[in-house]
PDB file of N, CA, C and O in Angstrom:
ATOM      1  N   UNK A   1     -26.308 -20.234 -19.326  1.00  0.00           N
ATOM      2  CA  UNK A   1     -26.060 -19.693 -18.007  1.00  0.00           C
ATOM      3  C   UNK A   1     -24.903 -20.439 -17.375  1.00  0.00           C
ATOM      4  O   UNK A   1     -24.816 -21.658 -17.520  1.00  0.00           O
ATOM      5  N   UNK A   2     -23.851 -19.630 -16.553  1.00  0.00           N
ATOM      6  CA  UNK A   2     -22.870 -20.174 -16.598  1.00  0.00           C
ATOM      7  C   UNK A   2     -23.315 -20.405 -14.714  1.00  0.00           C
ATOM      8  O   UNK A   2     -23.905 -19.566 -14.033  1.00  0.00           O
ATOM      9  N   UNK A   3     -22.912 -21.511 -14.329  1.00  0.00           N
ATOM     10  CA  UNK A   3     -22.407 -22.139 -12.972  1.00  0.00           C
ATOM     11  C   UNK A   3     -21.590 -21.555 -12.033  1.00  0.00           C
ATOM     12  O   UNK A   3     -20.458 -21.564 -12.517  1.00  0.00           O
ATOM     13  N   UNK A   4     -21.573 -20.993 -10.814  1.00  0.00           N
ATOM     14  CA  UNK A   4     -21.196 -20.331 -10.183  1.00  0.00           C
ATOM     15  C   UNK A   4     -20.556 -21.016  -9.287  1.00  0.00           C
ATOM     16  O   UNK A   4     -21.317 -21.945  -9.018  1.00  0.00           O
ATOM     17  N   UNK A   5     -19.274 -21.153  -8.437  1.00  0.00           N
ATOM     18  CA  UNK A   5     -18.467 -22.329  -7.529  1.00  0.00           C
ATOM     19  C   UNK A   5     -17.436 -21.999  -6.882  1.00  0.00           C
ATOM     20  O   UNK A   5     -16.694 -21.406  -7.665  1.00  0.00           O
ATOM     21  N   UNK A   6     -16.858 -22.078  -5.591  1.00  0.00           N
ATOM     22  CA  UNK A   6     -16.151 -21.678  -4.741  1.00  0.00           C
ATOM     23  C   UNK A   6     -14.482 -21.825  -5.125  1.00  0.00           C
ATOM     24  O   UNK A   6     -14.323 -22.973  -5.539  1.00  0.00           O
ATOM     25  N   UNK A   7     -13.624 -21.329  -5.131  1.00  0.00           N
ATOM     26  CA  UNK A   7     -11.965 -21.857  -5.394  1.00  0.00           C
ATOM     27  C   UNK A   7     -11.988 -22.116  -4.075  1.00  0.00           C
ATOM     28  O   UNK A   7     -12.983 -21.560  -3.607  1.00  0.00           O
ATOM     29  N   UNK A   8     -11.190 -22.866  -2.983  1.00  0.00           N
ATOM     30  CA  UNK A   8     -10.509 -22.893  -2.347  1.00  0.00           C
ATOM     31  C   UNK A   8      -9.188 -22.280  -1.904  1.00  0.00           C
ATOM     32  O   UNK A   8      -8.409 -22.644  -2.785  1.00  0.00           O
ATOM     33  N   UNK A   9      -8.851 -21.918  -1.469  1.00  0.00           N
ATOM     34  CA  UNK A   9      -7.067 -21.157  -1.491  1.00  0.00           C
ATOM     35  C   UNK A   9      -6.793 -21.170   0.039  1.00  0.00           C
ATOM     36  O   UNK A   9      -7.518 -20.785   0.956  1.00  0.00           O
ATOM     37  N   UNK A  10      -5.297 -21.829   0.073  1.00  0.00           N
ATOM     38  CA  UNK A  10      -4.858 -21.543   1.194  1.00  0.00           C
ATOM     39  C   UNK A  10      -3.572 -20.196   1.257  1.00  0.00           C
ATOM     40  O   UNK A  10      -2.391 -20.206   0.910  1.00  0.00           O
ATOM     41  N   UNK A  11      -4.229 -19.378   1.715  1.00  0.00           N
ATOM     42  CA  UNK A  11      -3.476 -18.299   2.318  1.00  0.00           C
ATOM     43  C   UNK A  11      -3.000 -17.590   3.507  1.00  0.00           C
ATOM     44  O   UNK A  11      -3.794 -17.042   4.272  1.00  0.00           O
ATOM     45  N   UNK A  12      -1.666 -17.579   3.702  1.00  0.00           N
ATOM     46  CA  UNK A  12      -1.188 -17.523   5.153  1.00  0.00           C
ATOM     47  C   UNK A  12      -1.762 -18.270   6.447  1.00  0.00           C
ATOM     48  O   UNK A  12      -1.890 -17.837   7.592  1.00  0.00           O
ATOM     49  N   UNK A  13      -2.046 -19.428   5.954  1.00  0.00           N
ATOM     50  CA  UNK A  13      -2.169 -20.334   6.855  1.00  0.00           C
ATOM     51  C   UNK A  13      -3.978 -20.157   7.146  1.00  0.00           C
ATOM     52  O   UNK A  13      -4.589 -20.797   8.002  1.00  0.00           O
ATOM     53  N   UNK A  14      -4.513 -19.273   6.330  1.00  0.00           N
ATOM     54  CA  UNK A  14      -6.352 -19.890   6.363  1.00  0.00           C
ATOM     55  C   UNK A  14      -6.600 -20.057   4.941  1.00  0.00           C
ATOM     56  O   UNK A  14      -6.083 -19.709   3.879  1.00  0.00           O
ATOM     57  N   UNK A  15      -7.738 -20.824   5.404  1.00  0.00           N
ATOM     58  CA  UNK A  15      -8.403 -21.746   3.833  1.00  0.00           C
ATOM     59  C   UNK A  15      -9.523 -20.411   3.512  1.00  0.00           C
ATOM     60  O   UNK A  15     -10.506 -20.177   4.214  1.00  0.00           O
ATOM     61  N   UNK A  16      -9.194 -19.769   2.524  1.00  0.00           N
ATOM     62  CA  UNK A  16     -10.293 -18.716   1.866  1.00  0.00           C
ATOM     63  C   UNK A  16     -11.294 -19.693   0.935  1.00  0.00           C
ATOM     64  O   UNK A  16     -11.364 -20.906   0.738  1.00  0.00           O
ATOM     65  N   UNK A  17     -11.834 -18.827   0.594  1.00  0.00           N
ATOM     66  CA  UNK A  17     -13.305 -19.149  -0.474  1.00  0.00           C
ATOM     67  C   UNK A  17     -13.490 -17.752  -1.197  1.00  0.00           C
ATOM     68  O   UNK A  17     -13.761 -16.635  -0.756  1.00  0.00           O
ATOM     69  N   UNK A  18     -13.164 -18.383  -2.880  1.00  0.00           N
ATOM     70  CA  UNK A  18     -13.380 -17.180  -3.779  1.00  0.00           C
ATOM     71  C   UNK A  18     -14.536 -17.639  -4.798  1.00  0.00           C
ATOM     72  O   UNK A  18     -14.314 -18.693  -5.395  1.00  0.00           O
ATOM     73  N   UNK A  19     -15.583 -17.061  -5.031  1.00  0.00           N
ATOM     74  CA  UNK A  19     -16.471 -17.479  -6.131  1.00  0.00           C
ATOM     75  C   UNK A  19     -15.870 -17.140  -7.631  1.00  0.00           C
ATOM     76  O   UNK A  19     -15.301 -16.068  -7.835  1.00  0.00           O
ATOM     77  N   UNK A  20     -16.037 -18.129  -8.661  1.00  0.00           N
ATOM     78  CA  UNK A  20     -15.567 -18.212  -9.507  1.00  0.00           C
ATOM     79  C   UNK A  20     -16.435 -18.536 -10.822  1.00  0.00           C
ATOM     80  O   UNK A  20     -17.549 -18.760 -10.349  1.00  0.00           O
ATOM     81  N   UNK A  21     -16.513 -18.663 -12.023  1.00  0.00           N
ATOM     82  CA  UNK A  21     -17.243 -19.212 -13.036  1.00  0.00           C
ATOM     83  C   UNK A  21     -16.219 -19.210 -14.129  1.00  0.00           C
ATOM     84  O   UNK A  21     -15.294 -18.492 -14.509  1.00  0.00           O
ATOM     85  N   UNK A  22     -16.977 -20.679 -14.566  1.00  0.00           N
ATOM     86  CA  UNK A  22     -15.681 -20.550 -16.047  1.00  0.00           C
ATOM     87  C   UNK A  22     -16.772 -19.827 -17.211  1.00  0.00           C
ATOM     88  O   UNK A  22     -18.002 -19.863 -17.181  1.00  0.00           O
ATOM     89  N   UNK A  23     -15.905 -19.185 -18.204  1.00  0.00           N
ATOM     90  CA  UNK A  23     -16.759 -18.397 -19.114  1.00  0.00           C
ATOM     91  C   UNK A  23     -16.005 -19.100 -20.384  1.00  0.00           C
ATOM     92  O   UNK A  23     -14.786 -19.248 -20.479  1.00  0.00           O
ATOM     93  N   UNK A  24     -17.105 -19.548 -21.453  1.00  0.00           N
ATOM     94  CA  UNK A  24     -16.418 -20.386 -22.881  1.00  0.00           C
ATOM     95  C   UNK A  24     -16.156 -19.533 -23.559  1.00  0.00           C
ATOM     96  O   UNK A  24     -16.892 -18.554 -23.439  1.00  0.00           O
ATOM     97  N   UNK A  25     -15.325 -19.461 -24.318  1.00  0.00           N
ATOM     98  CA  UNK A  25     -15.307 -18.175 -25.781  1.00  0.00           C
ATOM     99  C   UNK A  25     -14.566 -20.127 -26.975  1.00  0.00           C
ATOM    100  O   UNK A  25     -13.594 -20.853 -27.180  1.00  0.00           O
ATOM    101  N   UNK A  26     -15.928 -19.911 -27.282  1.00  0.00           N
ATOM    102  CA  UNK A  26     -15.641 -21.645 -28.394  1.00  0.00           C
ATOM    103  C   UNK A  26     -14.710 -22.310 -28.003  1.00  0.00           C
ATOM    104  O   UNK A  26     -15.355 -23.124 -27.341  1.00  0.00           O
ATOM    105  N   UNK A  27     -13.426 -22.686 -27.860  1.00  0.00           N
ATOM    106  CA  UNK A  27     -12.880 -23.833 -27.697  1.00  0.00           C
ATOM    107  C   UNK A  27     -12.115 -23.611 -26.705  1.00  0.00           C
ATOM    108  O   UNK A  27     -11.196 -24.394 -26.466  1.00  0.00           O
ATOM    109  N   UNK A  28     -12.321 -22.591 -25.992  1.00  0.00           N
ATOM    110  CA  UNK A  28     -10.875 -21.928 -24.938  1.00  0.00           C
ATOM    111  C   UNK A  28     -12.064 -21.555 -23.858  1.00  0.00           C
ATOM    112  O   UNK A  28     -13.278 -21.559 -24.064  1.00  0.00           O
ATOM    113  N   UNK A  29     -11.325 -21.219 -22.599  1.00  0.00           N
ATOM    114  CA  UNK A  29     -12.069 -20.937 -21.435  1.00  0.00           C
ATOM    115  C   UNK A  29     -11.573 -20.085 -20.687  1.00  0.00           C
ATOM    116  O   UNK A  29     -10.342 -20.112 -20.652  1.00  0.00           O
ATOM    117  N   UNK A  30     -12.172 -19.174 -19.940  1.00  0.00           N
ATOM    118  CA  UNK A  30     -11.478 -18.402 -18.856  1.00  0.00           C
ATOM    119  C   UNK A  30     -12.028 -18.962 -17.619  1.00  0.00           C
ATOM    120  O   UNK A  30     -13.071 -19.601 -17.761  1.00  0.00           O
ATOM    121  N   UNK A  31     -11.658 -18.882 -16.706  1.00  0.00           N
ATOM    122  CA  UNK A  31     -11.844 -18.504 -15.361  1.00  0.00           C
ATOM    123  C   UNK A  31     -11.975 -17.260 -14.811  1.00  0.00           C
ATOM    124  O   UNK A  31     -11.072 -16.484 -14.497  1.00  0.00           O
ATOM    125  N   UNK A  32     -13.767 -17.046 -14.667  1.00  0.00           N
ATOM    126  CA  UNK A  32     -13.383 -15.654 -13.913  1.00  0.00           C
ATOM    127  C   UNK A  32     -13.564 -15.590 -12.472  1.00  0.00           C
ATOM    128  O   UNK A  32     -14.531 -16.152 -11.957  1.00  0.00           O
ATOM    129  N   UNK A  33     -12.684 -14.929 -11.758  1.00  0.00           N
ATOM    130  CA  UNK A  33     -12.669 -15.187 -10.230  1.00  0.00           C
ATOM    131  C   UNK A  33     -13.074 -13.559  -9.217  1.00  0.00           C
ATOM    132  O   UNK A  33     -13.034 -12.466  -9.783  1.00  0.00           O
ATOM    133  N   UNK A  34     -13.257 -13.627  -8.461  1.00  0.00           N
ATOM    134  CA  UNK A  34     -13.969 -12.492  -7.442  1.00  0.00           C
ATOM    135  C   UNK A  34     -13.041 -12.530  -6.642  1.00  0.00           C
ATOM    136  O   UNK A  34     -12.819 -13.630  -6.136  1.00  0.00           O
ATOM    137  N   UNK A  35     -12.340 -11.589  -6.316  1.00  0.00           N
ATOM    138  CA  UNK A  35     -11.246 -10.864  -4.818  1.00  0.00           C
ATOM    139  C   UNK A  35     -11.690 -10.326  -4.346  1.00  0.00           C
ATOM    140  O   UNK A  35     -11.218  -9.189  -4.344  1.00  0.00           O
ATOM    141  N   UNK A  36     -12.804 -10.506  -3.613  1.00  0.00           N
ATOM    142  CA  UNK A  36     -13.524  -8.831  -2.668  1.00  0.00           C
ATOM    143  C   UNK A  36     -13.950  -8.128  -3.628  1.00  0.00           C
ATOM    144  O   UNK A  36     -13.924  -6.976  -3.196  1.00  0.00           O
ATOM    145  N   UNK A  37     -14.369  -8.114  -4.786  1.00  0.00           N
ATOM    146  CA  UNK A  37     -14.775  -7.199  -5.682  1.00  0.00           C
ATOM    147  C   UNK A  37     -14.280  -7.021  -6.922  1.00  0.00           C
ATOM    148  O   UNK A  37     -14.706  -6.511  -7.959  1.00  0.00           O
ATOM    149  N   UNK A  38     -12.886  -7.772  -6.450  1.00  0.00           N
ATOM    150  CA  UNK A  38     -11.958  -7.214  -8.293  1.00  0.00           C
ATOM    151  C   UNK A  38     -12.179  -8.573  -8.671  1.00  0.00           C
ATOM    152  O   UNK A  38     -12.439  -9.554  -7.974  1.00  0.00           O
ATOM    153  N   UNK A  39     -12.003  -8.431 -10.097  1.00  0.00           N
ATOM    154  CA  UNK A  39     -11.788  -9.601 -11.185  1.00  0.00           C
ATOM    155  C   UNK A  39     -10.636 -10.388 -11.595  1.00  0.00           C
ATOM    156  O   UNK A  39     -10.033  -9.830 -12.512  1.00  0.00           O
ATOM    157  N   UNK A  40     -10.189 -11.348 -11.279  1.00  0.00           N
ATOM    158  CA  UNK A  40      -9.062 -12.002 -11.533  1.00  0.00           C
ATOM    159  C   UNK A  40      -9.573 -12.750 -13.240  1.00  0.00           C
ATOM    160  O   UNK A  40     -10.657 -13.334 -13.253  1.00  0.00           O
ATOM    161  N   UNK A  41      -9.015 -12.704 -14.151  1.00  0.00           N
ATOM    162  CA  UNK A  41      -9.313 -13.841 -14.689  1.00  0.00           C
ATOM    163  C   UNK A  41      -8.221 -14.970 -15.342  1.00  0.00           C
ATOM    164  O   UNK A  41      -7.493 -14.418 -16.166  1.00  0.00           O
ATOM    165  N   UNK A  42      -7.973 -16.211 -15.196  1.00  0.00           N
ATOM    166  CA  UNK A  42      -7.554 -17.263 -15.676  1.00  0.00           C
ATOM    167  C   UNK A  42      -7.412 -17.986 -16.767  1.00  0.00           C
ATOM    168  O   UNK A  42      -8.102 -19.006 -16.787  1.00  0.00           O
ATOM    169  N   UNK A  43      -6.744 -17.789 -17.676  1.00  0.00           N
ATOM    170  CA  UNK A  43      -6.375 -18.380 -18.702  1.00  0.00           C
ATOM    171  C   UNK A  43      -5.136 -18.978 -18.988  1.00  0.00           C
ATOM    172  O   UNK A  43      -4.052 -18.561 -18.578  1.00  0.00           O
ATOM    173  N   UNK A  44      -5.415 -20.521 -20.102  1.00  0.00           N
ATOM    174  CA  UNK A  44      -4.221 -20.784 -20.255  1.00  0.00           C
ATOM    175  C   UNK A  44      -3.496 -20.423 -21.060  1.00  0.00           C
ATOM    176  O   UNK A  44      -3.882 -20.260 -22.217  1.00  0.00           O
ATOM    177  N   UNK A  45      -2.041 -20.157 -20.620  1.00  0.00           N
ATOM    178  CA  UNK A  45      -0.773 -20.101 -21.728  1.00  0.00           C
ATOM    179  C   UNK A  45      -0.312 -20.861 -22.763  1.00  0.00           C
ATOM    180  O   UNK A  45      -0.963 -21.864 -23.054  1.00  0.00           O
ATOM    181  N   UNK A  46       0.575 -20.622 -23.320  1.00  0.00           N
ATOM    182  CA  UNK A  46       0.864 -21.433 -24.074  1.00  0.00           C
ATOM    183  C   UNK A  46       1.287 -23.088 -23.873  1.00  0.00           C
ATOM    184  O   UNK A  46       1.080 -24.137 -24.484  1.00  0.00           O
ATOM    185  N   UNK A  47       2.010 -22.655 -22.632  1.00  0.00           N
ATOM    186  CA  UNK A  47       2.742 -24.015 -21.724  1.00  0.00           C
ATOM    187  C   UNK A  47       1.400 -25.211 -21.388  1.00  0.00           C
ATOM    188  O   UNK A  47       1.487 -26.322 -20.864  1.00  0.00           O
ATOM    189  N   UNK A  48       0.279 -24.535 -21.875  1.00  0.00           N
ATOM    190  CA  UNK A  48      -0.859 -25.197 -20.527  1.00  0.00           C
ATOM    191  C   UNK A  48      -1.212 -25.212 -19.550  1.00  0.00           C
ATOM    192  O   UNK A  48      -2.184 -25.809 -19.087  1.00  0.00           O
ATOM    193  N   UNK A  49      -0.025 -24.148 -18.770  1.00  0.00           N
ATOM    194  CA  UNK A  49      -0.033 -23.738 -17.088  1.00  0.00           C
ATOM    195  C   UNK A  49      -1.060 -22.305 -17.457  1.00  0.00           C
ATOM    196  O   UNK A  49      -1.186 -21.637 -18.483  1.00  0.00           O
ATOM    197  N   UNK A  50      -1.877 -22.198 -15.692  1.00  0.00           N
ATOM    198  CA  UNK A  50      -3.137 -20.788 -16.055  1.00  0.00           C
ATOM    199  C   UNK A  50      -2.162 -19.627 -15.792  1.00  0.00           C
ATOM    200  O   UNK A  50      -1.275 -19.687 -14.940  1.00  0.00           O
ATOM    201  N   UNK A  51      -2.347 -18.766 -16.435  1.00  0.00           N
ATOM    202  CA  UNK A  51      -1.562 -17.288 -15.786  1.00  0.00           C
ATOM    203  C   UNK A  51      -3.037 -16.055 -15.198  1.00  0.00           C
ATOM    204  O   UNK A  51      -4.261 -16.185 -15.202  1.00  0.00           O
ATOM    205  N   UNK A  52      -2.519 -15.428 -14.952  1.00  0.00           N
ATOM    206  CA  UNK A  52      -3.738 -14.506 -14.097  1.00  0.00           C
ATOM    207  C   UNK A  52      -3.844 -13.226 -14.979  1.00  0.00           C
ATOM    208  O   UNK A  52      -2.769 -12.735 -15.324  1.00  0.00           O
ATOM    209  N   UNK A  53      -4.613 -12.818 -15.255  1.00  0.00           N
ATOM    210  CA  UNK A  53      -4.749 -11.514 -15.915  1.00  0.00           C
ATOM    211  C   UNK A  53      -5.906 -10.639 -15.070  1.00  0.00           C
ATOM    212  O   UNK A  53      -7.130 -10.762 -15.092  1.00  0.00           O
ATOM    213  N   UNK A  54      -5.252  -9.922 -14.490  1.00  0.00           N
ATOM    214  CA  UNK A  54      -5.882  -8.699 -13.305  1.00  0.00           C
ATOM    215  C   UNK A  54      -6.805  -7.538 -14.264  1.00  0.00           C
ATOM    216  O   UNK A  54      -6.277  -6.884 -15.163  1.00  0.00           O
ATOM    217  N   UNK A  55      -8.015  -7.442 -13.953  1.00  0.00           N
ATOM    218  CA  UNK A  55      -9.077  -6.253 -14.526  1.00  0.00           C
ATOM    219  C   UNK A  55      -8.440  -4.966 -14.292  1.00  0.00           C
ATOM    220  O   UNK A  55      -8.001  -4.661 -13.183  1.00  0.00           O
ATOM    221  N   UNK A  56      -8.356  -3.916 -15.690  1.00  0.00           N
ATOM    222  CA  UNK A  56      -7.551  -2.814 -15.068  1.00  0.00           C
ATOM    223  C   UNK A  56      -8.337  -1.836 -14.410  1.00  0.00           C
ATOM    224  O   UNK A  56      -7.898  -0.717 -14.144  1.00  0.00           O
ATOM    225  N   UNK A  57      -9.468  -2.213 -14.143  1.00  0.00           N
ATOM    226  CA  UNK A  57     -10.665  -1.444 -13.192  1.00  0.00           C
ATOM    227  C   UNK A  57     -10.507  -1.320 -11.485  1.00  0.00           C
ATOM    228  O   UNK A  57     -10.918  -0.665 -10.528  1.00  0.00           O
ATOM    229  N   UNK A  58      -9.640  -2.401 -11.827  1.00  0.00           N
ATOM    230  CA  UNK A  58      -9.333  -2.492 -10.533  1.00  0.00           C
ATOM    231  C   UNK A  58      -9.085  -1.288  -9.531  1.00  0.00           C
ATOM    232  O   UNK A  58      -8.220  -0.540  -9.987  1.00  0.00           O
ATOM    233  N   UNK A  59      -9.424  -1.006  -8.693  1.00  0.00           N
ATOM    234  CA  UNK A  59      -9.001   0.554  -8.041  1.00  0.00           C
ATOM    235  C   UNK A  59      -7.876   0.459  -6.439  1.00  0.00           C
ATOM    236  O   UNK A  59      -7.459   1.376  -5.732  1.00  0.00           O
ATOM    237  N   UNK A  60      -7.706  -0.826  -6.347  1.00  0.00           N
ATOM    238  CA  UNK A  60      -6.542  -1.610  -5.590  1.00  0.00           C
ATOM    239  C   UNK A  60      -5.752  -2.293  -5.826  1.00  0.00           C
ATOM    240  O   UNK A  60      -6.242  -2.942  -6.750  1.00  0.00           O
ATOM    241  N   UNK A  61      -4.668  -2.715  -5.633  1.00  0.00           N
ATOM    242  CA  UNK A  61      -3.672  -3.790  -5.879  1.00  0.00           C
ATOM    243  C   UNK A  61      -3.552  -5.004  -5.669  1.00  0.00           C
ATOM    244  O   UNK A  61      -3.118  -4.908  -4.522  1.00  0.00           O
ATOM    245  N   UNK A  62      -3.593  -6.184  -5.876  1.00  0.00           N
ATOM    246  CA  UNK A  62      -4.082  -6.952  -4.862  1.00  0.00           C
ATOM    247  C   UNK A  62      -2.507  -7.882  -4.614  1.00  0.00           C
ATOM    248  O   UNK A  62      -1.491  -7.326  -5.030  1.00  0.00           O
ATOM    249  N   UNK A  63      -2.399  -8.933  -4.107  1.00  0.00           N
ATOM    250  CA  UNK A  63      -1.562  -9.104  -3.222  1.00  0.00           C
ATOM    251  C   UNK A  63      -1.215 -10.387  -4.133  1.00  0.00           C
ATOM    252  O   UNK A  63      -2.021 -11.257  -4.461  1.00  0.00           O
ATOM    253  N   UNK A  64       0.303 -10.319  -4.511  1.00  0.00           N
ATOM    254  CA  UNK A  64       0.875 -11.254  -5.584  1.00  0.00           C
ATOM    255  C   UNK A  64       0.871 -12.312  -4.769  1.00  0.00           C
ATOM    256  O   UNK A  64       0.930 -13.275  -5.534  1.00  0.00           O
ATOM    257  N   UNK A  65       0.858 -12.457  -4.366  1.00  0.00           N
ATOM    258  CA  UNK A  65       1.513 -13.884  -3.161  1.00  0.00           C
ATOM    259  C   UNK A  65      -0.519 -14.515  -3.210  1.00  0.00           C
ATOM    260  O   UNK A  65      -0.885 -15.553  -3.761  1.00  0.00           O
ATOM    261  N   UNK A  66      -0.942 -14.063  -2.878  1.00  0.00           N
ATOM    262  CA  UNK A  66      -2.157 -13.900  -2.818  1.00  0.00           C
ATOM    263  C   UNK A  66      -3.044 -14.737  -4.109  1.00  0.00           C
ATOM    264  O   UNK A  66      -3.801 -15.689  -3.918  1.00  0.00           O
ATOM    265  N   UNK A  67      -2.684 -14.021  -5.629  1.00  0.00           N
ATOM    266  CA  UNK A  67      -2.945 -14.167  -6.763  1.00  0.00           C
ATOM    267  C   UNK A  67      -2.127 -15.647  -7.333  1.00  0.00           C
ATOM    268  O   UNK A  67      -2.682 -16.338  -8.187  1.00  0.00           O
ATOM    269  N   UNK A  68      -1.231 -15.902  -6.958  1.00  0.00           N
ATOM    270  CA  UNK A  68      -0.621 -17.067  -6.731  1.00  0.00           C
ATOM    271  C   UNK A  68      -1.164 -17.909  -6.083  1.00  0.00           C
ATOM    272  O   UNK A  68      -0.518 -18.956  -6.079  1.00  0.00           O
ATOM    273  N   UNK A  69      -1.849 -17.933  -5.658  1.00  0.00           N
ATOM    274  CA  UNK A  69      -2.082 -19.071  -4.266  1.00  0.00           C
ATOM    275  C   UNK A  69      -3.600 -19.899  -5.615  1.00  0.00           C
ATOM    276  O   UNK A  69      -3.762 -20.989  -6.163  1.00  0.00           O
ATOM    277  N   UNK A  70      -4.472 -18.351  -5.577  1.00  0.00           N
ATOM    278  CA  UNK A  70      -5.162 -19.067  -6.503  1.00  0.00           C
ATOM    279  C   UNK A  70      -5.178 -19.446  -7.870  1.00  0.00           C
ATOM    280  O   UNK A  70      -6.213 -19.858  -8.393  1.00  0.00           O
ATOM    281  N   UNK A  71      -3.919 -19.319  -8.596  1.00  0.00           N
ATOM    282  CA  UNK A  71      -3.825 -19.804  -9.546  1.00  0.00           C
ATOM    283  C   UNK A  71      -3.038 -21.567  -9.308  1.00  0.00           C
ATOM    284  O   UNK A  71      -3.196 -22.390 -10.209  1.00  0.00           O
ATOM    285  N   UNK A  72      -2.375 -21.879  -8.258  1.00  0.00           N
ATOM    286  CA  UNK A  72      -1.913 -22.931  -7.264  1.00  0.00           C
ATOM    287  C   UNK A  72      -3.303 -24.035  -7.136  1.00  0.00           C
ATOM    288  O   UNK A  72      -3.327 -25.263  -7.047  1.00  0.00           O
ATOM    289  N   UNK A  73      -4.143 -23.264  -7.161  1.00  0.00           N
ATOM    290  CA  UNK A  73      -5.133 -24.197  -6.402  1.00  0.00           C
ATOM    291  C   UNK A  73      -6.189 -24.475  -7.498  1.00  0.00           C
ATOM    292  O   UNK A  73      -6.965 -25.429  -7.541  1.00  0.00           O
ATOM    293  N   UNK A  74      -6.075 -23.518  -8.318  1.00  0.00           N
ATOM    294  CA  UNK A  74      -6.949 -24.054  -9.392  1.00  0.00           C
ATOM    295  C   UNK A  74      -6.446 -25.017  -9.996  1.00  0.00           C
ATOM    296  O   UNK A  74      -7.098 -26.047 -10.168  1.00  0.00           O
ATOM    297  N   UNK A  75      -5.044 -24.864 -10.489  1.00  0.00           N
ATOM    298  CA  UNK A  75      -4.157 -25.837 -11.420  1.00  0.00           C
ATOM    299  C   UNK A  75      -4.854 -26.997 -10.876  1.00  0.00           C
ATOM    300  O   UNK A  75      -5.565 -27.711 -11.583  1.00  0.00           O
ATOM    301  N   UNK A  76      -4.588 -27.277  -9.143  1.00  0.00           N
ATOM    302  CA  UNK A  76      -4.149 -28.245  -8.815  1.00  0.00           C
ATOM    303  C   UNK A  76      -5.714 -29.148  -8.751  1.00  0.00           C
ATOM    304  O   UNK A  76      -5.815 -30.373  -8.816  1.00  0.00           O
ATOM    305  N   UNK A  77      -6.759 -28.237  -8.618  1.00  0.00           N
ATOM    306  CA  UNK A  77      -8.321 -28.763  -8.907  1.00  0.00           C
ATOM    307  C   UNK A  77      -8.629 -29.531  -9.988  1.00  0.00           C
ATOM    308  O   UNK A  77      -9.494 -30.392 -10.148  1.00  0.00           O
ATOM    309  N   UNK A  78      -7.544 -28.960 -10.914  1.00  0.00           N
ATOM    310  CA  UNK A  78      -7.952 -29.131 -12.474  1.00  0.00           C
ATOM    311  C   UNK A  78      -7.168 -30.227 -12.977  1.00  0.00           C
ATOM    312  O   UNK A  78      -7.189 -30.520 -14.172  1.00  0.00           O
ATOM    313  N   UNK A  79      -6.279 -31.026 -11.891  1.00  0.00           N
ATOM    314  CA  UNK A  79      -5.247 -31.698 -12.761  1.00  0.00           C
ATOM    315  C   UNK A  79      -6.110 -32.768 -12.998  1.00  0.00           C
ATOM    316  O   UNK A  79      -5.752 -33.702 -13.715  1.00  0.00           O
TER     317      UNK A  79
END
């Protein structure tokens, strides 16, 4: 059972709260994250930096600046 835990993100000048869980697949990990409903999920690249990979279920767009912020804040949780 995987652990359930808040990101932090500062966006346009307020501190949000996104629930998140990391999910294992054997030696690698995602991050999956909650936007109001859509699925962000987090993985690393090749570089070691996370990139975002958006659910194509999605039935909205969500806001790049936005999707940035929490990939910003995870890095920076994680260093």
């Amino acid at each position: 059972m995987e652990e359930i835990f808040e990101i932090p993100v500062l966006y346009k000048g307020k501190e949000l709260y996104f629930p998140a869980e990391v999910i294992r697949y054997g030696y690698v990990h995602r991050i999956l994250i909650n936007v109001d409903g859509q699925l962000i999920y987090l993985e690393k690249d090749e570089e070691g930096n996370y990139r975002a990979i958006v659910d194509d279920k999605n039935t909205k767009e969500l806001d790049r600046v936005l999707v940035q912020a929490i990939v910003l804040s995870v890095e920076a949780l994680l260093k």
